[in-house]
C-alpha positions as CSV (number, residue, x, y, z in Angstrom):
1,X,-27.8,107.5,-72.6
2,X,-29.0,107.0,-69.1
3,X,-27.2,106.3,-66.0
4,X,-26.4,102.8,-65.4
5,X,-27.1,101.3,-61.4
6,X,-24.5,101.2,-59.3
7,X,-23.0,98.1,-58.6
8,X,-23.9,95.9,-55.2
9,X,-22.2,95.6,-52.6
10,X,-22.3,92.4,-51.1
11,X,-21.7,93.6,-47.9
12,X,-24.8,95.9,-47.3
13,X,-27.0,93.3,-49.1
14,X,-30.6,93.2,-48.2
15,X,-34.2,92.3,-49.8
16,X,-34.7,95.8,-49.8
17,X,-31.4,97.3,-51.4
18,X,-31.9,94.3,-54.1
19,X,-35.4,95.3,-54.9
20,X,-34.8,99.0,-55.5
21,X,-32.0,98.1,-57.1
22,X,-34.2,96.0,-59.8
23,X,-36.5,98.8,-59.9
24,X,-33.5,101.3,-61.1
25,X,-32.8,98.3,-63.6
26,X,-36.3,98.0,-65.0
27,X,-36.6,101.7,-65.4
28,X,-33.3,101.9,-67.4
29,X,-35.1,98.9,-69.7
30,X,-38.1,100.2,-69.5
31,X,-40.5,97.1,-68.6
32,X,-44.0,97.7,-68.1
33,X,-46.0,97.8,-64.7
34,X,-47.4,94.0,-65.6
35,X,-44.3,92.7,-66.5
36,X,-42.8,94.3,-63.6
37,X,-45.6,92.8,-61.4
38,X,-45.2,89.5,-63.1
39,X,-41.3,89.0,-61.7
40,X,-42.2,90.4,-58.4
41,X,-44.7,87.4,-58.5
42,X,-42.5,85.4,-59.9
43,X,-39.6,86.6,-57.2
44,X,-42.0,85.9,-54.6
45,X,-42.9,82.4,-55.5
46,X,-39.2,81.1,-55.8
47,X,-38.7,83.1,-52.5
48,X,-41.7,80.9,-51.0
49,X,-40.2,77.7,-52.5
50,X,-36.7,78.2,-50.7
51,X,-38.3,78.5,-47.4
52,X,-40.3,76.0,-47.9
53,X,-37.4,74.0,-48.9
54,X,-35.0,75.3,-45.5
55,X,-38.3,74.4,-43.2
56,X,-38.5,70.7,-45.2
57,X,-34.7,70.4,-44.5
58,X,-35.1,71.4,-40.9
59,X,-38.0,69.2,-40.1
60,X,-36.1,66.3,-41.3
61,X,-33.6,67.2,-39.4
62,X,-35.1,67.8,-36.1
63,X,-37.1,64.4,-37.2
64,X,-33.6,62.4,-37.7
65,X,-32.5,64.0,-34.1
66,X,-35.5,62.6,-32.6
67,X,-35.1,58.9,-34.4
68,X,-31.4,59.2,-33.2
69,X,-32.6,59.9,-29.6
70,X,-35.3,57.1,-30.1
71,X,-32.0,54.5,-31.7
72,X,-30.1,55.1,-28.5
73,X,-32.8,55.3,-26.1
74,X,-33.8,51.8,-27.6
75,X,-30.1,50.6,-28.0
76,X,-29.5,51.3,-24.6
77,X,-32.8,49.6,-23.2
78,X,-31.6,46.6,-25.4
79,X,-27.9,46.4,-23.8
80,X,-29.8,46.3,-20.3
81,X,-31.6,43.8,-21.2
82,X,-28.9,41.7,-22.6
83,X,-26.9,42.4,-19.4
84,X,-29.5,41.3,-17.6
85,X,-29.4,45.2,-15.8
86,X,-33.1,46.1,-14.7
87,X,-31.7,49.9,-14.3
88,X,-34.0,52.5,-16.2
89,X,-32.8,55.2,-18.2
90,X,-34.2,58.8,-18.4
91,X,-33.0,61.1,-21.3
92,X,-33.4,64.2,-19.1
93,X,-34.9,67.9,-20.0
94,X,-33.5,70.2,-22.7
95,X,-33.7,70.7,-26.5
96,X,-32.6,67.8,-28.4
97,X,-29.1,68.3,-28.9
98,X,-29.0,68.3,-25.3
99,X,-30.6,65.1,-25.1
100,X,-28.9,63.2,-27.6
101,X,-25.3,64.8,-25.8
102,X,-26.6,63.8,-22.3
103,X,-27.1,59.9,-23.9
104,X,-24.4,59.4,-26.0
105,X,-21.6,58.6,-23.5
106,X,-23.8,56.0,-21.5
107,X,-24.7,54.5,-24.5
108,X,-20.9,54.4,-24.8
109,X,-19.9,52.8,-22.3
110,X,-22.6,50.1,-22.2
111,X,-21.2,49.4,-25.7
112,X,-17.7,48.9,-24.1
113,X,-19.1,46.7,-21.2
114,X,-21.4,44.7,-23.7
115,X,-17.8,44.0,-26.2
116,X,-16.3,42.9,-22.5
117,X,-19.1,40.5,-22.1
118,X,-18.9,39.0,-25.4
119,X,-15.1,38.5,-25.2
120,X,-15.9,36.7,-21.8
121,X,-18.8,34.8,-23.6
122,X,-16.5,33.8,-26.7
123,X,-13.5,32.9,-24.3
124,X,-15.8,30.2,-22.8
125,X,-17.3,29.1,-25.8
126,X,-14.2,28.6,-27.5
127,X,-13.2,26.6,-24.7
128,X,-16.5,24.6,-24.3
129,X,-16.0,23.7,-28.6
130,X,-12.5,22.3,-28.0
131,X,-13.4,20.0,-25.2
132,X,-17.0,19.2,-26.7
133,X,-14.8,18.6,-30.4
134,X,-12.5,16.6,-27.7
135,X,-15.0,14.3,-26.6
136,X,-16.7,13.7,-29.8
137,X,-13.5,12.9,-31.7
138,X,-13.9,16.0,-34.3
139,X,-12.4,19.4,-35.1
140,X,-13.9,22.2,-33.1
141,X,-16.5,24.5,-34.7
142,X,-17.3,28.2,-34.7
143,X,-21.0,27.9,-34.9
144,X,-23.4,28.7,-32.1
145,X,-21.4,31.5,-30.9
146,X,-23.7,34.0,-32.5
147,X,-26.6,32.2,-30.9
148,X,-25.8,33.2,-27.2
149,X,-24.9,37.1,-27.9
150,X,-28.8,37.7,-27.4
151,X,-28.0,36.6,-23.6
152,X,-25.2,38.0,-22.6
153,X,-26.7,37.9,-18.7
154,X,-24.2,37.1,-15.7
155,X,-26.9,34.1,-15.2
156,X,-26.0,32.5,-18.7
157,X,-22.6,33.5,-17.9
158,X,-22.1,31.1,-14.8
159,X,-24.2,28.6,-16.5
160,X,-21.6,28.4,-19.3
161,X,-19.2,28.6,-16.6
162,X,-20.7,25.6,-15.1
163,X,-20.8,24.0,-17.9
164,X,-17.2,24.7,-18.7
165,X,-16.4,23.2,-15.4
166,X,-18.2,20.3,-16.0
167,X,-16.5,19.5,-19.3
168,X,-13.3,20.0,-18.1
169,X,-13.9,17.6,-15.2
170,X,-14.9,15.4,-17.5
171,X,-12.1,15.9,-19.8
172,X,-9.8,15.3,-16.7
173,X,-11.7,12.0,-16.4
174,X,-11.7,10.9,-19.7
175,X,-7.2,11.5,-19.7
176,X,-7.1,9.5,-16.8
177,X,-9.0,6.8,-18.2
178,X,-7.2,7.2,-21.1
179,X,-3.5,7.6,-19.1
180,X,-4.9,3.8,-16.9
181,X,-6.2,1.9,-20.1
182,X,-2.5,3.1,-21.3
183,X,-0.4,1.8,-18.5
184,X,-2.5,-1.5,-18.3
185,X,-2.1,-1.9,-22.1
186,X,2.1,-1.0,-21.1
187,X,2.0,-3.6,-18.7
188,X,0.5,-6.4,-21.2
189,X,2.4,-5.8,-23.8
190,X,5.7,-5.8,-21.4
191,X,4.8,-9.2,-19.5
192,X,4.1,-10.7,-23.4
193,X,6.7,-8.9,-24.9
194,X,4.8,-6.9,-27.7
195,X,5.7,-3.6,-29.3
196,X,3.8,-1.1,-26.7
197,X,3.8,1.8,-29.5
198,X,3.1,0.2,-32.6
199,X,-0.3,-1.3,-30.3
200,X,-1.0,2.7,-29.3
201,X,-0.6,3.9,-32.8
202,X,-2.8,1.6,-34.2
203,X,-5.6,3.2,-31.9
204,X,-5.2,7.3,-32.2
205,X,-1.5,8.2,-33.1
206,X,-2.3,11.3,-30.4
207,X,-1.4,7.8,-28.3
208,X,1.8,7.0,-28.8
209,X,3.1,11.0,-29.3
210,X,5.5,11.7,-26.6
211,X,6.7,15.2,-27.4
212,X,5.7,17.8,-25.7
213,X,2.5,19.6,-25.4
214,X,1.2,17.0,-27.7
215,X,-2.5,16.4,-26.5
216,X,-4.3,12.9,-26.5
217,X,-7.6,11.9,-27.5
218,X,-9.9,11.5,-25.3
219,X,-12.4,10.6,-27.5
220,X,-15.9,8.5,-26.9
221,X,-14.2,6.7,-30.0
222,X,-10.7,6.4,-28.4
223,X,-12.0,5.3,-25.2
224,X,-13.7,2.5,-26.7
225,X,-11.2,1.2,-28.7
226,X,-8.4,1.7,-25.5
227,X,-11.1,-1.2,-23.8
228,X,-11.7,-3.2,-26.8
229,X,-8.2,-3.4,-26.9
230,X,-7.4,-3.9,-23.4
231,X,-10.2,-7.1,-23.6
232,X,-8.5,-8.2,-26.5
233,X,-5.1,-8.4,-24.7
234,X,-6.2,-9.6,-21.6
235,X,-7.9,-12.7,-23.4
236,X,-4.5,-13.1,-25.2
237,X,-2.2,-13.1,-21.5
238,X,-5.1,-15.5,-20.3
239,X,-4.9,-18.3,-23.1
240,X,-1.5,-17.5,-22.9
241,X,-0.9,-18.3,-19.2
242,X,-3.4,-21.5,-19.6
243,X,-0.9,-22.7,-22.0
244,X,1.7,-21.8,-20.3
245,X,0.6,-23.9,-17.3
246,X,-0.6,-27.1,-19.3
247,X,2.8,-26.9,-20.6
248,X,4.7,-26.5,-17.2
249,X,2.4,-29.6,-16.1
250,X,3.4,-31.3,-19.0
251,X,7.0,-30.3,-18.0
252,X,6.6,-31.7,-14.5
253,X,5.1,-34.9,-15.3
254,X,7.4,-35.9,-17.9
255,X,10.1,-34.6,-15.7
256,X,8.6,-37.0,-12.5
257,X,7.9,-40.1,-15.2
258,X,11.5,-39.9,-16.5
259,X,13.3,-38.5,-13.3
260,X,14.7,-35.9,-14.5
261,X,18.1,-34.4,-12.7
262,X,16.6,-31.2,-10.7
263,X,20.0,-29.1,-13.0
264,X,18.3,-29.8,-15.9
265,X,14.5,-28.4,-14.5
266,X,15.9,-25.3,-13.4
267,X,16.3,-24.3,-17.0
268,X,12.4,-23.9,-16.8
269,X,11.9,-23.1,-13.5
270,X,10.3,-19.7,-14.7
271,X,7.9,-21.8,-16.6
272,X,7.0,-23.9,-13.8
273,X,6.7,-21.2,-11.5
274,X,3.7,-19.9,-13.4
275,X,1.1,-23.0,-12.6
276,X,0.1,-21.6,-9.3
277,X,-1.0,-17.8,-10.6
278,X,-3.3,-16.6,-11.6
279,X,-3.9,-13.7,-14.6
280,X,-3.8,-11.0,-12.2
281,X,-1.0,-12.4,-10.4
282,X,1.7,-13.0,-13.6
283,X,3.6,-9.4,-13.9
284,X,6.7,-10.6,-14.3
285,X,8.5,-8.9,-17.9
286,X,8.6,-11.3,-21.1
287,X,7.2,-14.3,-18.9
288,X,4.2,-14.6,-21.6
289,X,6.3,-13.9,-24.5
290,X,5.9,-16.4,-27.8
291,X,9.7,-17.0,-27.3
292,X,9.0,-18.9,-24.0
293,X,5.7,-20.4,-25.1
294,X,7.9,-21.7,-28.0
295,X,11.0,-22.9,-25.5
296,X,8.6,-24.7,-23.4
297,X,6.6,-26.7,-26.6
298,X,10.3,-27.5,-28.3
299,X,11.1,-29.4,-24.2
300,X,7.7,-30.7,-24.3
301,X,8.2,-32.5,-27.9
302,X,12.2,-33.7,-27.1
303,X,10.8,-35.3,-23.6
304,X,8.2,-37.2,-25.5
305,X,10.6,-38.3,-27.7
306,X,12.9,-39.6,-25.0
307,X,9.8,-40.9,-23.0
308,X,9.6,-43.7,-24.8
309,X,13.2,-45.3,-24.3
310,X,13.7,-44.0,-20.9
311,X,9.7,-45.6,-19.8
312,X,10.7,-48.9,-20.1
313,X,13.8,-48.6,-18.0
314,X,11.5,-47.2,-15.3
315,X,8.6,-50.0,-16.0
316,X,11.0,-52.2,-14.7
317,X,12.7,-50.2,-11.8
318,X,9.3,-49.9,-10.6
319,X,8.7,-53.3,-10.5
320,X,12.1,-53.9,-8.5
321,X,11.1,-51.5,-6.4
322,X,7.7,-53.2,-5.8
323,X,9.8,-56.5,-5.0
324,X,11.8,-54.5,-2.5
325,X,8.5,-53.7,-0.3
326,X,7.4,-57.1,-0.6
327,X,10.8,-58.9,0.5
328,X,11.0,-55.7,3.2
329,X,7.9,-57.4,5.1
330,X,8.6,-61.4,4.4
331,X,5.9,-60.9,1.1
332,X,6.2,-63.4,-1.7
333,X,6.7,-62.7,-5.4
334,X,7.1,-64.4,-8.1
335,X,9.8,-61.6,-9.8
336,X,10.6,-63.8,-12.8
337,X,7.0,-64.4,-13.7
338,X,6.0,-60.6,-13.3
339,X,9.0,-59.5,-15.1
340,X,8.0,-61.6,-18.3
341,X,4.3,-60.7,-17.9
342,X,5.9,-56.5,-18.4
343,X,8.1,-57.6,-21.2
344,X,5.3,-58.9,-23.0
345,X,2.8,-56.4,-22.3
346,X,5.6,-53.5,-23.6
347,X,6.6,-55.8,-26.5
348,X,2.5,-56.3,-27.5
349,X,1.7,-52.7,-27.3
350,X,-1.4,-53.4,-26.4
351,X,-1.2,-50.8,-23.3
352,X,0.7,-47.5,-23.3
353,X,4.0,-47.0,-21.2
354,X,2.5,-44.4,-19.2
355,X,-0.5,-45.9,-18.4
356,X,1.9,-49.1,-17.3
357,X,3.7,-46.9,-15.3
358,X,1.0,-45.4,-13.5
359,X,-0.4,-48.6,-13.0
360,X,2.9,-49.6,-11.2
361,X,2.5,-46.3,-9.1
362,X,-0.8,-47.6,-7.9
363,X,0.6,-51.3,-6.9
364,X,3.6,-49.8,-5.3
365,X,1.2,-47.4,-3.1
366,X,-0.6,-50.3,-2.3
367,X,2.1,-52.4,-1.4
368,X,3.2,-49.9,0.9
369,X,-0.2,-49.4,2.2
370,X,-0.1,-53.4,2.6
371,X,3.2,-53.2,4.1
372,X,2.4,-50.5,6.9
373,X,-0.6,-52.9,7.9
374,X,1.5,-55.4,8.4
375,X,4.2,-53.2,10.2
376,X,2.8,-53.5,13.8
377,X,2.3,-57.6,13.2
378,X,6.2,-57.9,12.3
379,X,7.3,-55.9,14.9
380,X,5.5,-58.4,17.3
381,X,7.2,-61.2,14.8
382,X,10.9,-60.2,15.6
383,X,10.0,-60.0,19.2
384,X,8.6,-63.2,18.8
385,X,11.8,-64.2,17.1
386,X,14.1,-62.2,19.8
387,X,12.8,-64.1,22.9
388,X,12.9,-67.4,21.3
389,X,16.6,-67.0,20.2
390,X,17.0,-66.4,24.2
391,X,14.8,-69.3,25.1
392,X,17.3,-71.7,23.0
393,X,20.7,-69.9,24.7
394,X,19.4,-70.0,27.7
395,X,18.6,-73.7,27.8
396,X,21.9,-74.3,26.6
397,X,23.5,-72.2,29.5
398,X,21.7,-73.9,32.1
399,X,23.2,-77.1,30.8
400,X,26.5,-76.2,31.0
401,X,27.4,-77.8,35.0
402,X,30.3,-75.0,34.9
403,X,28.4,-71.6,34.5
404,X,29.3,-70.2,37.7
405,X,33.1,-71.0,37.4
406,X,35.1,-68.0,37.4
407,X,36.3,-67.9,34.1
408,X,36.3,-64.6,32.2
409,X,32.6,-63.1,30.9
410,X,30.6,-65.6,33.3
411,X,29.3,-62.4,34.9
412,X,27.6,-61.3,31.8
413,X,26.6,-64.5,31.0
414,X,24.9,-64.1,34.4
415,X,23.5,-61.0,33.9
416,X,22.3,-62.2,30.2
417,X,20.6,-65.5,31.7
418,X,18.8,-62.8,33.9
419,X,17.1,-61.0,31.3
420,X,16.6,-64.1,29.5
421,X,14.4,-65.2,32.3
422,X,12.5,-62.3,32.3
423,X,11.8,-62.0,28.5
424,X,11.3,-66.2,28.4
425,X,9.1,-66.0,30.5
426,X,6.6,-63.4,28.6
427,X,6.5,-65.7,25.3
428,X,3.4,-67.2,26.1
429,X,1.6,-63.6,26.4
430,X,3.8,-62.5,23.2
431,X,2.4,-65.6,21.0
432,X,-0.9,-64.9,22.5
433,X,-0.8,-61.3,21.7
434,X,0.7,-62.0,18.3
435,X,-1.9,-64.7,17.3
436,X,-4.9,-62.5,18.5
437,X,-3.3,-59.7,16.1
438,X,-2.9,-62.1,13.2
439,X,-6.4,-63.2,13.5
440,X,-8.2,-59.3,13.2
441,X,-5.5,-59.0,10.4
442,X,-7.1,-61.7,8.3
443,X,-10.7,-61.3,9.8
444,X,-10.1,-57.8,8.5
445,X,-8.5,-58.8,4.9
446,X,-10.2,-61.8,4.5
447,X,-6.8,-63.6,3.3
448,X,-4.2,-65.5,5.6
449,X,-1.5,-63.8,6.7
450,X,1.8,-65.0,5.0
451,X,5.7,-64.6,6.6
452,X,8.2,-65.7,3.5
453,X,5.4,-68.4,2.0
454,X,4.3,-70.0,5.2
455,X,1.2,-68.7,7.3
456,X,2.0,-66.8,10.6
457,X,-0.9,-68.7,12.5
458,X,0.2,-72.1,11.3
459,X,3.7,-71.1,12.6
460,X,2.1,-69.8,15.7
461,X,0.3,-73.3,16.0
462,X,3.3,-75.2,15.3
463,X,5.5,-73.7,17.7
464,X,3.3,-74.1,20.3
465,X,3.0,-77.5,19.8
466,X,6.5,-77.9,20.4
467,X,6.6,-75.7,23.0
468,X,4.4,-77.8,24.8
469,X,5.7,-81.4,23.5
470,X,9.6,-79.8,24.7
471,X,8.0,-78.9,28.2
472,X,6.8,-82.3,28.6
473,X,9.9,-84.0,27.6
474,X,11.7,-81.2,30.5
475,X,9.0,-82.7,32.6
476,X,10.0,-86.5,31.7
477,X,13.5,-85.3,31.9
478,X,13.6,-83.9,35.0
479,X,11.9,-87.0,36.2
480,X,13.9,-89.1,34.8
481,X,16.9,-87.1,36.5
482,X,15.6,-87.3,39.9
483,X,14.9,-91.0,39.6
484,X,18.4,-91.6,38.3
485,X,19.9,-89.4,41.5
486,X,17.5,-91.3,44.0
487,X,18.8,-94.4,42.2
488,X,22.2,-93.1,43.0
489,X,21.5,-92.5,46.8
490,X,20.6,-95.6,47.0
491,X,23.5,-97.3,45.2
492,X,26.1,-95.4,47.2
493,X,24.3,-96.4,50.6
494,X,24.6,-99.7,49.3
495,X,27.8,-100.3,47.2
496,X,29.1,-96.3,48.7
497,X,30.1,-93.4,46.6
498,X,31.0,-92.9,42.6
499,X,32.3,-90.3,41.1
500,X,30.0,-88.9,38.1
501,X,31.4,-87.6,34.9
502,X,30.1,-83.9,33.9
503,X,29.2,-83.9,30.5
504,X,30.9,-80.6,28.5
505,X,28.8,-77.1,27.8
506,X,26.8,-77.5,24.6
507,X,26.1,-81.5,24.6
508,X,22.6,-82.4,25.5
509,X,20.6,-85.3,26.9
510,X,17.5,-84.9,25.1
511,X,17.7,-86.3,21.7
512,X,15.0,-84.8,20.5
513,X,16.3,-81.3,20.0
514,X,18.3,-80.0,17.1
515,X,21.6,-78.9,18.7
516,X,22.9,-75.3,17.2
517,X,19.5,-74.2,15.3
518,X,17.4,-71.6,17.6
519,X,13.8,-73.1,17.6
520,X,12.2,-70.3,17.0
521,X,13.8,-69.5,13.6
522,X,13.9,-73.1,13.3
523,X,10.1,-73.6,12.9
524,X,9.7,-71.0,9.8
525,X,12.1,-73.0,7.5
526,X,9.9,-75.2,5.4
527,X,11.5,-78.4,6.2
528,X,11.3,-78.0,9.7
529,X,7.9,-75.4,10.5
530,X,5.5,-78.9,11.0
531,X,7.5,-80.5,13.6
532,X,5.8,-83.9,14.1
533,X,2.7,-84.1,11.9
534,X,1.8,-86.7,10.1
535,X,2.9,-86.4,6.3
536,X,-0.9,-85.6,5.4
537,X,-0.9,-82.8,7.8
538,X,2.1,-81.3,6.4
539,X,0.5,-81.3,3.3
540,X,-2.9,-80.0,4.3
541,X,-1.2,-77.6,6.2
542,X,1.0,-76.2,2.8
543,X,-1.6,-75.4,0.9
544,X,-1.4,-71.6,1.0
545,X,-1.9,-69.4,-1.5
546,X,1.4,-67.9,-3.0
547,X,0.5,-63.7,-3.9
548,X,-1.0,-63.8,-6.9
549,X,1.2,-61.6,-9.7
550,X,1.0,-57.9,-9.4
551,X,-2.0,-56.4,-11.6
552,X,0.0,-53.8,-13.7
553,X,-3.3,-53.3,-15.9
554,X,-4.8,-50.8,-13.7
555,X,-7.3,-49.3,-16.5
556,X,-9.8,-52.0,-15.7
557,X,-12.7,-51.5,-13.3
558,X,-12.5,-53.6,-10.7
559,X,-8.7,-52.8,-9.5
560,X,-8.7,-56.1,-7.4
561,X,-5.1,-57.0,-5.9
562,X,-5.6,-60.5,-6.0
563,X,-5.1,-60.6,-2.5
564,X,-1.5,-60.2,-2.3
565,X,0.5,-60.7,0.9
């Protein structure tokens, strides 16, 4: 047998060394020369093929260095430009590896700064979806976020910062609104006595949430309802107050037709307090509540139910009253006759006690308007009256032969006589003043003027001629006297001296005057205001018109007074 080939050793392996060891292999198997040359070929080929293969490999690797260098080179142009960074990059000299090692930790940390940026861009995002959700009354979304990583430029940056600002401005806006339209809504539902919360849950519940950190809407939505509601209320306080106020006037008139105690209106003084204000002006808590509304309407219905018994006890105090103002300036009226015409007119029903009684109102403001008319004519009257009283005491002083004895009071007799002088002697200007009056009275009216039935003029006339027949028979008296005393002279040179008897104070020698009756009250009686006419001038001279009876059936038109005195 032959020797067998030693065995490799790995070692001390080479091309070589393998080669002549397959040639001591063939040998010992004894291949031919063309079989030999064929594996050799055939060693050679596959030899070829694996470095073809390694080259492949190591041109696709070299090629994937390259694209790596080209990825970063490109991802790094791309995170400057979404920084908004116009700073170039250069990859430098070197073999690749060197490259790829001199880019990677820049392209690091633009990487981090980029993740930084987006956090800042989400941050305000997220924050520009809640206030945006805010506003429109819906949850907030997620989407669009994506849409701005593109730009992540410190440009867009402040513009969503802007933005931001501007939302939560408006946001800031918006709660206030909401927080006013709140307390407006607190302070209706407080002066109307409503339930504050159950009105503010019935908008958003956020409303009427008052734990805390709880947020409220601000919502277009909730804003709209907050002012629809607001509206809503403030129409409410409005007809409210109106009615309120008709009431309260209601109140007050009934009160001032039945003359109500003031105890009893101070019960609803805070209802009566309210006619003056106005919407904005009533604050006050519970004074618009339906409680009130409903106190004021149960007063309202029990005064018109006692209107109607108590209206005829004031028809006719009214009309005593209007009596009052006619006696108070010497008016007549016939009471009994205008008491039956008002007990007929309330027993017809053919016109309503309150329209009575403010027909009464009117005559009795007339009457007073009458009566201060006539104020200035009977204050010249009881002047009138004054000095003539004087006239008649001092005529019958001067008769009395022993005024100046010394007896107790003669001095203020004296002193009395004095002023009765003076004022005597100003009753001619006092009738002429008074008559002149008296006439732009009636000129002015258009009716006579009447003192207690009679005319004042007729009066005036009368007494004047009285005046002037009672001077004459002072004339004729005195005449008389003087002829009797020069008769006397002559007797007592004749037949000498008598004694003369003096005739007592308060006896008279005229026999035409009334003894005791003052003349000027004496000539407005009826039986004694004509003096001496004739019995056809007394009665030409009564016919004057009595005051026709009050008009208490104002309603008509033509209001006319019938031309009362």
């Amino acid at each position: 047998m032959a020797d067998l080939a030693p065995p490799i050793s790995p070692s001390r392996t080479t091309c070589a060394s393998l080669l002549n060891h397959l040639q001591i292999i063939w040998n010992e198997i004894g291949e031919s020369d063309s079989d030999r040359d064929k594996m050799l070929l055939q060693l050679e080929q596959e030899c070829l093929d694996i470095y073809r293969r390694k080259v492949e490999e190591t041109r696709k690797y070299k090629a994937h260095l390259y694209q790596s260098l080209s990825d970063a080179e490109a991802e790094i142009t791309n995170i400057l430009s979404s920084l908004g960074e116009c700073a170039s990059f250069s990859r430098g000299k070197g073999t690749l590896k060197e490259q790829i090692a001199t880019v990677r930790p820049v392209l690091e940390e633009l990487r981090s700064r980029k993740e930084q940026r987006i956090k800042e861009f989400s941050k305000i995002l997220f924050q520009i979806s809640q206030i945006s959700a805010e506003i429109a009354g819906c949850k907030p979304s997620d989407e669009g976020k994506e849409q701005e990583v593109n730009n992540l430029t410190l440009k867009k940056l402040e513009q969503l910062k802007s933005h931001l600002q501007e939302l939560q401005n408006e946001k800031i806006l918006r709660l206030q609104k909401v927080n006013s339209h709140v307390s407006t809504i607190h302070d209706l539902s407080v002066v109307m006595s409503m339930d504050f919360l159950k009105t503010l849950n019935g908008i958003n519940p956020s409303l009427g949430d008052s734990s805390e950190g709880a947020l409220k809407s601000i919502s277009n939505d909730t804003l709209a309802r907050l002012t629809e509601v607001i509206h809503s209320l403030k129409q409410s306080k409005r007809q409210k107050l109106q009615k309120l106020q008709e009431l309260a006037r209601s109140l007050i008139e009934l009160w001032d037709l039945m003359e109500i105690p003031s105890d009893e209106q101070r019960d609803f003084s805070h209802v009566t307090s309210l006619i003056p204000l106005s919407v904005d002006e009533v604050s006050k808590q519970g004074c618009l509540s339906a409680d009130v509304i409903e106190q004021a309407e149960l007063e309202v219905e029990r005064l018109e139910i006692l209107k109607g018994t108590k209206l005829k006890d004031l028809v006719f105090k009214r009309q005593n009253e209007l009596e009052d103002i006619y006696r108070g300036v010497h008016m007549d009226v016939d009471s009994d006759k205008a008491k039956h015409i008002l007990a007929g007119l309330i027993e017809s029903g053919s016109i309503s006690l309150s329209d009575l009684l403010q027909s009464m109102d009117g005559q009795i403001r007339k009457a007073k308007e009458e009566a201060l008319s006539r104020k200035d004519i009977l204050d010249k009257v009881e002047k009138w009256h004054l000095a003539v009283e004087e006239e008649n005491w001092l005529d019958e002083y001067e008769r009395d032969e022993n005024r100046y004895s010394a007896v107790r009071g003669a001095h203020k007799n004296l002193k009395r006589a004095e002023k009765a002088r003076i004022l005597v002697s100003k009753i001619p200007s006092i009738v002429e003043n008074l008559t002149a009056k008296v006439k732009a009275w009636e000129t002015e009216k258009g009716i006579p003027f009447l003192y207690d039935k009679v005319p004042l003029l007729q009066s005036l006339n009368d007494f004047n001629l009285h005046r002037q027949r009672r001077e004459e028979e002072k004339r004729k008296s005195r005449e008389l006297r003087r002829q009797q005393e020069q008769l006397s002279v002559e007797q007592e040179g004749l037949f000498g001296s008598k004694s003369i008897t003096k005739k007592p104070f308060g006896q008279t020698t005229n026999n035409n005057n009334i003894s005791g009756t003052p003349i000027g009250r004496r000539i407005l009686t009826p039986s004694s205001r004509y003096g001496s006419l004739s019995a056809k001038e007394r009665r030409e001279s009564g016919r004057v018109n009595k005051v026709a009876p009050v008009n208490y059936v104002a309603l008509q038109k033509d209001d006319s007074s019938s031309g009362n005195n």
